[in-house]
C-alpha positions, 0 to 999 in steps of 0.5 A: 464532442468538444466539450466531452474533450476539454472536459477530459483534458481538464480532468486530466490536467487535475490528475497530473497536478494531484498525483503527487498528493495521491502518490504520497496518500498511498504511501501513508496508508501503507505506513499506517496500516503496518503502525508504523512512525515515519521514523520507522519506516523512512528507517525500514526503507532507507530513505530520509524521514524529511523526504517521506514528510514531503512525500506524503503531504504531495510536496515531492515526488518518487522516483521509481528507485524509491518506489522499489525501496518502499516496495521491497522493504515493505513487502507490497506491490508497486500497483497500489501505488500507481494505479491505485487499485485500493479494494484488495490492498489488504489481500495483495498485501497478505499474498506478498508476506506469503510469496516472500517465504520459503515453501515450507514457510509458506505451508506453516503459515497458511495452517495459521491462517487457516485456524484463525479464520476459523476461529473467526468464523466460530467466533463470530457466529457463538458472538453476533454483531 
């Protein structure tokens, strides 16, 4: 039992140290996911490009009006950032863009979408892989 907790606090110790880095990894897959230069973004969110520099590369951290600026500015969930949840990030993120607009808005959008799946669909089965 000893060892199943130093070995619990040794990896703990290793996610403190690294969170920083994980922070700002999450932080440039959502920049990048969007195509955007960390002009643009540190732009779009009100923060200094230098910061963001830092920040991705783990050499600073966020604090939580930050974490608010980059999460309002790019329509995204804090979630992601913090727990990590990276296996519907893509889906999280269409659903923030679709609650951000009006009812009728999100009507219109959704009969968008709606055709582009299925012209996806079609197009996949007229053009297998």
């Amino acid at each position: 039992m000893w060892k199943f907790i130093k070995i619990r606090r040794v990896i703990r110790l290793e996610l403190d140290k690294d969170y920083n880095l994980t922070v700002g990894l999450r932080i440039r897959e959502i920049r990048e996911t969007f195509h955007m230069t960390r002009a643009a973004f540190s732009e779009k969110c009100d923060i200094s490009e230098s910061f963001l520099t830092a920040v991705e590369s783990g050499k600073k951290s966020i604090t939580s009006k930050t974490l608010y600026k980059i999460c309002t500015s790019m329509n995204v969930s804090a979630d992601y950032f913090i727990r990590g949840n990276n296996g519907n990030f893509e889906t999280d993120t269409i659903l923030e863009l679709l609650n951000s607009l009006d009812e009728h808005s999100r009507k219109s959008a959704l009969i968008i979408l709606n055709e582009y799946v299925t012209a996806i669909h079609h197009s996949q089965k007229k053009y297998p892989k």
